[in-house]
N, C-alpha and C positions, 0 to 999 in steps of 0.2 A: 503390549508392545504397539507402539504409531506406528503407521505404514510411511514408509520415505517414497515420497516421488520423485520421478525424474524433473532435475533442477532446471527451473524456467518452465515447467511444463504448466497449463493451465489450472491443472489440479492443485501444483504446490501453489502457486498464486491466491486461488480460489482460500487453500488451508491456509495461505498467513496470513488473507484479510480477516477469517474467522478469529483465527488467533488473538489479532488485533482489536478486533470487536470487543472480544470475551476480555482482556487485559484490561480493556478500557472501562467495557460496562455500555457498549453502544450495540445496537443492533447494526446488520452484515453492509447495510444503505450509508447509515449514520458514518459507520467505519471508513468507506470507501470515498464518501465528502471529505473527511477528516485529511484522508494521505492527499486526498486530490488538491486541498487548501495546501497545505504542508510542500506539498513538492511545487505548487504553484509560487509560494510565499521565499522558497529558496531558489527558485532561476530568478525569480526578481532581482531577489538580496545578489545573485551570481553576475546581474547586469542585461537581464534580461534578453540576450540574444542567442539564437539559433549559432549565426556564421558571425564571426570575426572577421 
């Protein structure tokens, strides 16, 4: 049985970037470049601003 953390908590963060890693095939660093390109790469694509 996985242990459920409390959602949003740092713990479960911490467990879905491993998750991530392991899906991938990247180590836990590698992973965390990956989502940081990626969400960076979609506020672009969204128009890149904060405030409207």
């Amino acid at each position: 049985m996985r242990y459920t953390y409390p959602p949003g908590s740092a713990m479960e963060i911490t467990q879905q970037i491993r998750d991530f890693a392991k899906e991938k095939g990247l180590d836990t660093e590698e992973a965390i470049q990956a989502g940081l390109t990626k969400m960076s790469d979609e506020f672009q694509e969204a128009g890149g601003e904060i405030y409207s």
